[in-house]
Backbone as a chain_set.jsonl record, in Angstrom:
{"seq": "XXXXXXXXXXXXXXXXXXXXXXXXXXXXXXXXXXXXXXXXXXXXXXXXXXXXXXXXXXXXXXXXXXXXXXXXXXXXXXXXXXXXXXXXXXXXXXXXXXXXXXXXXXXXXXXXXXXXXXXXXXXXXXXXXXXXXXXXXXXXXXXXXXXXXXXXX", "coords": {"N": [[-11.379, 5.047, 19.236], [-8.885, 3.282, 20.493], [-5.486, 2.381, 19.047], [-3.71, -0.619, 18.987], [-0.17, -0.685, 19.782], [2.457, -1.245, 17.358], [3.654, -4.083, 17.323], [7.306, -4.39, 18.182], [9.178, -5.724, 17.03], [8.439, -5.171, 14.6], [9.115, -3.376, 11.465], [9.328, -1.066, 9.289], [10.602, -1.472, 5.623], [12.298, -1.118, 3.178], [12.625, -2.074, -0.518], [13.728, -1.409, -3.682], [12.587, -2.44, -6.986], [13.972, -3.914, -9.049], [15.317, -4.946, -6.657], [14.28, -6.527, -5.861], [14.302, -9.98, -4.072], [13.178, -13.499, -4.993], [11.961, -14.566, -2.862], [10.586, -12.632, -1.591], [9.278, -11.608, -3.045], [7.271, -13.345, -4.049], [6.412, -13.221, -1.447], [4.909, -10.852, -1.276], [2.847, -10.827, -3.601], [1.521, -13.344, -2.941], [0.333, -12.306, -0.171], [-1.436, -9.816, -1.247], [-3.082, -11.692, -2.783], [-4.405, -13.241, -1.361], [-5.9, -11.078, 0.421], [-6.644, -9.429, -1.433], [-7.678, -10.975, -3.87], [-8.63, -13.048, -2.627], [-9.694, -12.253, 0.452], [-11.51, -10.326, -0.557], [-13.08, -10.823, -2.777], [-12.282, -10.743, -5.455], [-11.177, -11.426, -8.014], [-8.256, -10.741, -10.119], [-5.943, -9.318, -12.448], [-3.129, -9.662, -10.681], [-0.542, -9.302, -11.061], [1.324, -7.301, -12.764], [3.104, -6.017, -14.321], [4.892, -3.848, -13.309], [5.679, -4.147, -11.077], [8.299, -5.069, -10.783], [10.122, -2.904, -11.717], [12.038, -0.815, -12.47], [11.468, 1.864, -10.887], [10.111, 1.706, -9.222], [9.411, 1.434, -5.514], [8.683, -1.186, -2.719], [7.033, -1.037, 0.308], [7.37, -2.639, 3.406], [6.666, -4.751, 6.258], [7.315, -7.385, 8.829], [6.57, -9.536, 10.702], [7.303, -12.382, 13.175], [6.593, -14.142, 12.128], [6.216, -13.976, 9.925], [5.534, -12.415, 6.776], [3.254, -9.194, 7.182], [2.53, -6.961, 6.128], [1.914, -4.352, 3.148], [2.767, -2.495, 0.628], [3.249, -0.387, -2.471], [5.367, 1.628, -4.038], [4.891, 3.888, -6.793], [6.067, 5.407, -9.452], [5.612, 5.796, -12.533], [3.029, 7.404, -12.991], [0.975, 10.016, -14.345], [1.616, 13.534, -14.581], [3.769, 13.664, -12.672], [2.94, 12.312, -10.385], [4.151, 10.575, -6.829], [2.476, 7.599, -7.031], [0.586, 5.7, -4.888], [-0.198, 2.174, -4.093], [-1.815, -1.508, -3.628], [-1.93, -1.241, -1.037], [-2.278, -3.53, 2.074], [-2.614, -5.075, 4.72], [-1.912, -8.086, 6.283], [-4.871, -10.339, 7.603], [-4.352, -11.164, 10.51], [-3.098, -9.528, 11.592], [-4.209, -6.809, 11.085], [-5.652, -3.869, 13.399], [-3.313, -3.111, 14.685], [-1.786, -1.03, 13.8], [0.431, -1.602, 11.66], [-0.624, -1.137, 8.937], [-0.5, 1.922, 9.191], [2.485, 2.245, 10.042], [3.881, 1.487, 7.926], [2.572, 3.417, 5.525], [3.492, 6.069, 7.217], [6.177, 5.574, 6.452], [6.487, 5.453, 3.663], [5.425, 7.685, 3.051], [7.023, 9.51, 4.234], [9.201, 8.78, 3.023], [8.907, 9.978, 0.517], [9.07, 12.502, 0.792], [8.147, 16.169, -0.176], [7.187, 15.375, -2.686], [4.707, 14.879, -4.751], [1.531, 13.122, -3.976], [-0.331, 10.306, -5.326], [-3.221, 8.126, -4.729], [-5.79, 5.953, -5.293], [-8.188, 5.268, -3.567], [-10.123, 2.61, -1.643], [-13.32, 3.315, -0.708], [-13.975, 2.841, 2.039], [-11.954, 3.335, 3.001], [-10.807, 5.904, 2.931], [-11.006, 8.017, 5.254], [-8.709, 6.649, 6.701], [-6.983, 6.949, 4.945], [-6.666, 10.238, 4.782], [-5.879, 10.811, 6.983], [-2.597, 11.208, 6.572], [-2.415, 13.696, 5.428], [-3.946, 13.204, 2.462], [-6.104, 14.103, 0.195], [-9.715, 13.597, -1.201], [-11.153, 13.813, -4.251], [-12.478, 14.097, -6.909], [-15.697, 12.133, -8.822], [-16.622, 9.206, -6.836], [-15.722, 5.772, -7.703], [-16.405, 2.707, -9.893], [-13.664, -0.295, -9.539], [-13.487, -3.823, -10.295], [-15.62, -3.863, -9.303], [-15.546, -2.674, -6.715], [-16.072, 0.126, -4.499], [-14.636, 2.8, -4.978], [-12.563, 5.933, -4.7], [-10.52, 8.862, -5.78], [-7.353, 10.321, -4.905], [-5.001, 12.891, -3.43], [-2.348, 14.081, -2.279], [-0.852, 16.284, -2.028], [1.906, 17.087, -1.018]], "CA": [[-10.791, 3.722, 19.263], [-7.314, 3.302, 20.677], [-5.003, 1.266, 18.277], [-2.229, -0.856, 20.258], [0.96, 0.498, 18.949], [3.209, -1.776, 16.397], [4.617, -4.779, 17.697], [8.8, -3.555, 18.474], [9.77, -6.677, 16.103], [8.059, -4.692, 13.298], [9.747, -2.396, 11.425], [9.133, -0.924, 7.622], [11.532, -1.782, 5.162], [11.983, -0.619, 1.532], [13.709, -2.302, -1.586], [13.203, -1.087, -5.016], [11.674, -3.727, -7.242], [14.843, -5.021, -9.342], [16.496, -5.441, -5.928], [13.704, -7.936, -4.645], [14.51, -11.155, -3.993], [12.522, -14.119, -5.163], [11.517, -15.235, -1.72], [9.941, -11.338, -1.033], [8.218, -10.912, -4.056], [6.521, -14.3, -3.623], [5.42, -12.773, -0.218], [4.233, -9.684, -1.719], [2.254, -11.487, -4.216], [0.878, -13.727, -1.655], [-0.265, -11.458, 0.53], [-1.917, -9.324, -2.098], [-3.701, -12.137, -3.358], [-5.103, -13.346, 0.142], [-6.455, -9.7, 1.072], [-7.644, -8.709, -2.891], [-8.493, -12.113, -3.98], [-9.75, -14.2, -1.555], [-10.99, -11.815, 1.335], [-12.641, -9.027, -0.772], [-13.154, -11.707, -3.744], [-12.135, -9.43, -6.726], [-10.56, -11.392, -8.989], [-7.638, -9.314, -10.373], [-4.78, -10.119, -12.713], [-2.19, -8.215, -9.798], [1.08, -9.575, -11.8], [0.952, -6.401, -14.362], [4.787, -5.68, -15.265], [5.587, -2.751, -12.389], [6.519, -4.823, -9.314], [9.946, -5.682, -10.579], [10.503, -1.974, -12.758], [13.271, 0.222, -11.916], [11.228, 3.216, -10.295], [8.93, 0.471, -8.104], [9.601, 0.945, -4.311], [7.985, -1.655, -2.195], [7.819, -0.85, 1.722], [7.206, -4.174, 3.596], [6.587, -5.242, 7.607], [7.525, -8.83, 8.724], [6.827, -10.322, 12.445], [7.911, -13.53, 13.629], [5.171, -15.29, 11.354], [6.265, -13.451, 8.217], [4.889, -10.523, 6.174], [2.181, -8.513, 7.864], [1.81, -5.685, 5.709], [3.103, -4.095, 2.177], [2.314, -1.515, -0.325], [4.232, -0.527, -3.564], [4.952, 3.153, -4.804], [5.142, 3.94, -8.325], [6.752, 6.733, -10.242], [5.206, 6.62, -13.951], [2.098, 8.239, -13.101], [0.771, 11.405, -14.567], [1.97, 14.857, -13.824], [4.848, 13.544, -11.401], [2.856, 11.866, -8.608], [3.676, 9.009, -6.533], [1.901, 6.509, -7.081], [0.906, 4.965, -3.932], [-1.062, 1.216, -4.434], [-1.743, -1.946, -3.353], [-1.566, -1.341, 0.39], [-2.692, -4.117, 2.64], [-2.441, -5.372, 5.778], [-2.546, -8.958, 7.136], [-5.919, -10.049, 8.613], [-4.201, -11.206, 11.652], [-2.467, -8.14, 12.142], [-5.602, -5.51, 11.09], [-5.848, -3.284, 14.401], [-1.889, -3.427, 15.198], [-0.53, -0.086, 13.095], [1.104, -1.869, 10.602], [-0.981, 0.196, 7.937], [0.221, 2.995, 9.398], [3.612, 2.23, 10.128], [3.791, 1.743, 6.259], [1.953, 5.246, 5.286], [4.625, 7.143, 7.812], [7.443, 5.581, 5.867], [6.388, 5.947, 2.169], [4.639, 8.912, 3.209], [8.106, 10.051, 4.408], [10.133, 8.714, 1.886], [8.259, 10.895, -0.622], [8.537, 14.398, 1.491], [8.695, 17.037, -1.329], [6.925, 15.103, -4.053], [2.966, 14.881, -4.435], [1.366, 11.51, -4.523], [-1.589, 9.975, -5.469], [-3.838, 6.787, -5.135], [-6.806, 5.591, -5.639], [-7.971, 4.227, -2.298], [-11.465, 1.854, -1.476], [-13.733, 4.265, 0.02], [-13.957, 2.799, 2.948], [-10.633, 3.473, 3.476], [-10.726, 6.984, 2.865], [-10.064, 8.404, 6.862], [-7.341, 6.418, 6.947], [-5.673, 8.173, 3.332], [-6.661, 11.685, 4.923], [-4.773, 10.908, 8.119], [-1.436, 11.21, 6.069], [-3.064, 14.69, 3.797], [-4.777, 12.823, 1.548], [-7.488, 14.837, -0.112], [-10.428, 12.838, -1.928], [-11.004, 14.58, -5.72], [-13.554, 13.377, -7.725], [-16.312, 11.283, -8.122], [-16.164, 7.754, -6.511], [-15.812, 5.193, -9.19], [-15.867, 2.136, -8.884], [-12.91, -0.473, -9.998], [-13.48, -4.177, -9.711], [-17.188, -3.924, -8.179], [-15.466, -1.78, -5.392], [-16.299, 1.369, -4.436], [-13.068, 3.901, -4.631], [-11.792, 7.132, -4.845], [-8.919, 9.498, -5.844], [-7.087, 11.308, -3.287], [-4.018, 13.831, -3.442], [-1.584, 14.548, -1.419], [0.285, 17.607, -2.715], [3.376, 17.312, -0.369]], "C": [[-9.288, 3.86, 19.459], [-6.572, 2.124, 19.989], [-4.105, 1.063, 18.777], [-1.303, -0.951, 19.482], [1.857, -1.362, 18.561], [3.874, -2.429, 17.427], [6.523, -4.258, 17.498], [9.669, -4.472, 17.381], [9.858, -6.312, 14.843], [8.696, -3.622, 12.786], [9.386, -2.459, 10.026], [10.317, -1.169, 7.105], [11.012, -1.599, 3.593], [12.84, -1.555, 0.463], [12.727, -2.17, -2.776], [13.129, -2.492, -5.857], [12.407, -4.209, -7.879], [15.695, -5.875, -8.38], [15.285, -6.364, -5.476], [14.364, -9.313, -4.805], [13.244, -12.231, -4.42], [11.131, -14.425, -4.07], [10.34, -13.66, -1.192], [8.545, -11.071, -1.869], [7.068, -12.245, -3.897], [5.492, -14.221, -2.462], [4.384, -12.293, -0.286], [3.072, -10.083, -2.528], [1.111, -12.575, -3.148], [0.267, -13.581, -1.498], [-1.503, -10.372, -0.127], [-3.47, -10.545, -2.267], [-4.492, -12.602, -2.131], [-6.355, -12.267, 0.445], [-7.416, -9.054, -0.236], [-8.394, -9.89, -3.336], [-9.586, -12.693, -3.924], [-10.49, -13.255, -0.613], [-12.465, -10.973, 0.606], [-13.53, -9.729, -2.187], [-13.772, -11.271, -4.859], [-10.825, -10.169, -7.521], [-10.089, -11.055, -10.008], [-6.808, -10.012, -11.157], [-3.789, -8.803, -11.946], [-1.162, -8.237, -10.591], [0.8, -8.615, -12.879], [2.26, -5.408, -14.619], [5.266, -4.024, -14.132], [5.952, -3.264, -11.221], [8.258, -5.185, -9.212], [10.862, -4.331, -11.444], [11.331, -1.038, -11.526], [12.958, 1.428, -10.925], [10.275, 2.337, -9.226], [9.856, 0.629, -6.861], [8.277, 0.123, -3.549], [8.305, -1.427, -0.683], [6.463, -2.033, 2.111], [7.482, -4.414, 5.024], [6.404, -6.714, 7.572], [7.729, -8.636, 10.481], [8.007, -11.579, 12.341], [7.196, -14.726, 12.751], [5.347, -15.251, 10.394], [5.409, -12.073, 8.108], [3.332, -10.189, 7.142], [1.576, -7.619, 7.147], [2.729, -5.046, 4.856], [2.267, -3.264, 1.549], [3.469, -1.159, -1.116], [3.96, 0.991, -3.547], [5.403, 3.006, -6.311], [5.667, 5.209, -9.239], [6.227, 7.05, -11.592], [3.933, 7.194, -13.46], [2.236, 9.136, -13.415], [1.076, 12.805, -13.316], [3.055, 14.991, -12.351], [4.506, 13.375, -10.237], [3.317, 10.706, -8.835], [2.479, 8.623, -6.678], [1.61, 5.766, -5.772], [0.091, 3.192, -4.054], [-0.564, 0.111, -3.255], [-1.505, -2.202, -1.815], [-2.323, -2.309, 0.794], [-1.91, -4.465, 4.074], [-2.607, -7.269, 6.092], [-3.635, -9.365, 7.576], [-5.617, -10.36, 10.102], [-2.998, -9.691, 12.11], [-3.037, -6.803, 11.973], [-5.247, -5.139, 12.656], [-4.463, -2.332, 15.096], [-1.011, -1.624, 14.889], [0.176, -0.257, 12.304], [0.805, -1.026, 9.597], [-0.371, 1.428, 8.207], [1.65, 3.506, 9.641], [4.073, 2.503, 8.566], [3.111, 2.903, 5.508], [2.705, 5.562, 5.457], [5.35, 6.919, 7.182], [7.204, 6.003, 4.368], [6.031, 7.147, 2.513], [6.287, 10.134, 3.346], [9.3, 10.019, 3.369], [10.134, 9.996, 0.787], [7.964, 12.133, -0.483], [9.189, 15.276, 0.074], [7.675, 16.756, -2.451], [4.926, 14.562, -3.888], [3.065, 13.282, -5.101], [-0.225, 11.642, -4.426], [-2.205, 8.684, -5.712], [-5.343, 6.68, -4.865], [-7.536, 4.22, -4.474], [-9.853, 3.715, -2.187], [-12.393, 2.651, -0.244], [-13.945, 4.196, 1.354], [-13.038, 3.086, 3.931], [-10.02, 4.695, 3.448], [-10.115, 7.97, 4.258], [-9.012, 8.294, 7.059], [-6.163, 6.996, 6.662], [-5.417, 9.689, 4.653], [-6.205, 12.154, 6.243], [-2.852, 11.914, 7.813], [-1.682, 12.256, 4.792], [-3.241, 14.115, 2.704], [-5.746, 13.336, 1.234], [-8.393, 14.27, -1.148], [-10.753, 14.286, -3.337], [-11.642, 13.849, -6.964], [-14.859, 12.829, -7.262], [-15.81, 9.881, -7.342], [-16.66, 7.45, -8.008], [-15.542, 3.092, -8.581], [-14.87, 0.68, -10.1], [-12.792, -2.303, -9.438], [-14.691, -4.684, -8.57], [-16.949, -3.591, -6.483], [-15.499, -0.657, -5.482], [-14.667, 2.124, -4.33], [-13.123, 6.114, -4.749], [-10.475, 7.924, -4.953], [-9.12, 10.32, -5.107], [-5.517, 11.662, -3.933], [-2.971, 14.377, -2.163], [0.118, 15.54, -2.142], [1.749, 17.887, -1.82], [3.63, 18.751, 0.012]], "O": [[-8.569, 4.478, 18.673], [-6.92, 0.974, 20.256], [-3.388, 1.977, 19.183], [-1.56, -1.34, 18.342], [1.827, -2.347, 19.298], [4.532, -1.847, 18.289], [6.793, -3.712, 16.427], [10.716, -4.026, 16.912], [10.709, -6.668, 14.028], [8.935, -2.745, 13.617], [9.146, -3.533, 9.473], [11.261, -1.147, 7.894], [9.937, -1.803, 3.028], [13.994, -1.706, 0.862], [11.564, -2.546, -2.928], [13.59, -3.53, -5.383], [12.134, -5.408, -7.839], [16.402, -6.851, -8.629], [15.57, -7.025, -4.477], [14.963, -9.564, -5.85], [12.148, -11.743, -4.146], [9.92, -14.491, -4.279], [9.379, -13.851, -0.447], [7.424, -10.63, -1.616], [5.926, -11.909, -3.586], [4.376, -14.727, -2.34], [3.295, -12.646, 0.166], [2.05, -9.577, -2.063], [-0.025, -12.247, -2.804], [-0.738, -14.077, -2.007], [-2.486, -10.167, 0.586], [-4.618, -10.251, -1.932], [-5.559, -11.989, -2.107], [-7.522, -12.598, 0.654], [-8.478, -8.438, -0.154], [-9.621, -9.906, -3.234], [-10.668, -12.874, -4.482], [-11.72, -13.252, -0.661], [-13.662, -10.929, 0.893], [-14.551, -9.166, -2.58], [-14.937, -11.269, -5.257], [-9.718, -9.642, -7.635], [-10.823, -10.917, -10.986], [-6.683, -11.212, -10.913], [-3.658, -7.625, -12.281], [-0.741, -7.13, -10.927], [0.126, -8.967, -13.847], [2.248, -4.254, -15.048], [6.096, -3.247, -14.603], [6.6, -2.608, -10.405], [9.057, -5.419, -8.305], [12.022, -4.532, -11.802], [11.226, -0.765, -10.33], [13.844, 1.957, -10.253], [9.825, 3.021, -8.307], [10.972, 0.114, -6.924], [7.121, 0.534, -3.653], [9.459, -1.538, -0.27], [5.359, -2.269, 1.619], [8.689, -4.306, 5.245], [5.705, -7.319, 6.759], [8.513, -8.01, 11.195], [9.073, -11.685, 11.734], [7.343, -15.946, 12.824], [4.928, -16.117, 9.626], [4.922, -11.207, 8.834], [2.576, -11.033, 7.622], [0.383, -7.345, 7.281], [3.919, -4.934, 5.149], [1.073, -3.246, 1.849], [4.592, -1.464, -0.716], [2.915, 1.56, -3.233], [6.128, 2.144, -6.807], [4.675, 5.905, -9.458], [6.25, 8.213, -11.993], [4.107, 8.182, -14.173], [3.313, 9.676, -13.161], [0.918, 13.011, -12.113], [3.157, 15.832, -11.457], [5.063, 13.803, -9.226], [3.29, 9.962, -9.815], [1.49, 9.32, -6.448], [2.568, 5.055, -5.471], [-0.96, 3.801, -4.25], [0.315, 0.251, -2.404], [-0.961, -3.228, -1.407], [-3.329, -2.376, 0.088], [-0.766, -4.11, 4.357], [-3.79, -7.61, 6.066], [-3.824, -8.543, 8.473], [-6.408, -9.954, 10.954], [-2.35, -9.314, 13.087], [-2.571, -5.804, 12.521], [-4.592, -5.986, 13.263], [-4.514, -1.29, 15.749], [-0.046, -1.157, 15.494], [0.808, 0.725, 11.913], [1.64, -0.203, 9.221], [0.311, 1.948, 7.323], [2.035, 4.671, 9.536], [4.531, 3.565, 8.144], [3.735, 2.998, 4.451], [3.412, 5.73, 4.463], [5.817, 7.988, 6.789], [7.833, 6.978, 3.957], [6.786, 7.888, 1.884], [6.506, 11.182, 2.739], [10.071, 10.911, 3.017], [11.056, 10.708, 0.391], [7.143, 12.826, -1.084], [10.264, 15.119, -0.504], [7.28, 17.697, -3.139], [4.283, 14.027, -2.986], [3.758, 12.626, -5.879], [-1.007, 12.428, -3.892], [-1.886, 8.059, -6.724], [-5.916, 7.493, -4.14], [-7.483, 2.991, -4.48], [-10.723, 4.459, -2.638], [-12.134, 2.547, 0.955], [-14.111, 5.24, 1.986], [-13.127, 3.116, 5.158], [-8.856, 4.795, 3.836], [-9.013, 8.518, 4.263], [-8.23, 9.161, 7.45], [-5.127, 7.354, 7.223], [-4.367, 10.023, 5.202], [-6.112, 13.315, 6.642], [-2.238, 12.759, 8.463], [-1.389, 12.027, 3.619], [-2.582, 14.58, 1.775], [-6.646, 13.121, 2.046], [-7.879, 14.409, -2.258], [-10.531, 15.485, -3.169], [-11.085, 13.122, -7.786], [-15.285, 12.835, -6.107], [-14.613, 9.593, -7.317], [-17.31, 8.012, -8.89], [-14.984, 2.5, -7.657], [-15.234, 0.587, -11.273], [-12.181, -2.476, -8.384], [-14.72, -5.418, -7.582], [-17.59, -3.918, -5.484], [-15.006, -0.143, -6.486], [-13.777, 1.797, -3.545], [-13.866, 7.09, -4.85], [-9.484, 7.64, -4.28], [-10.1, 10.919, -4.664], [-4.937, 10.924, -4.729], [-3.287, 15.135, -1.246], [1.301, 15.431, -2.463], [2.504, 18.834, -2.041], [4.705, 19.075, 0.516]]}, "num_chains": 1, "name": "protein.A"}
């Protein structure tokens, strides 16, 4: 499958989570709730006190329409991984690279330092694009199927 490469408008963008702005985090939130919510309809409480904490980077794609696509990293996790979570995409922008545009940059941000998340198994290929290595059983979180994955940097 050939994926048609990232609109040129799009670009990743990072701010750590005391520097968000009202108007971002509202996005982020949003968007979240749209894609976890409503599409996969897994009612979640997402608001859980790390989106606005001092070690919280959020990296974040915005068209002409608004947000497209976001994911958060996290720093308290065990044994000194990132944290990677909450990734989503848009449904009108699924196919585009946005997911992946967002991987390359956290993925990059974080050269040196091992990370780890806990991704929906279906979504597993995607992780192990960016050395992600699955590690465990699946489990599941939510009445979704998942798995942990590693990426030892």
């Amino acid at each position: 499958m050939t994926v048609p490469p990232v609109p040129p408008a799009v670009a990743a963008t990072a701010v750590r989570g005391p520097d968000l702005d009202a108007a971002t985090l509202h996005d982020l939130l949003r968007l979240r709730a749209e894609v976890f919510v409503v599409e996969q309809d897994c009612p979640y409480l997402d608001i859980d006190g790390h989106d606005l904490a001092p070690g919280t980077v959020h990296w974040y794609a915005r068209d002409a329409e608004g947000l497209v696509g976001c994911l958060r990293v996290l720093s308290d996790s065990p044994a000194g991984y990132a944290r990677i979570g909450r990734v989503c995409t848009a449904s009108r922008a699924r196919g585009t690279g946005v997911g992946g545009l967002l991987m390359d940059a956290a993925v990059a941000g974080l050269a040196g330092q091992p990370q780890y998340l806990e991704a929906q198994t279906y979504a597993r290929g995607f992780y192990e694009r960016y050395g992600f290595v699955a590690r465990g059983d699946y489990f599941y979180e939510d009445n979704i199927e998942h798995v942990r994955m590693y990426n030892e940097a």
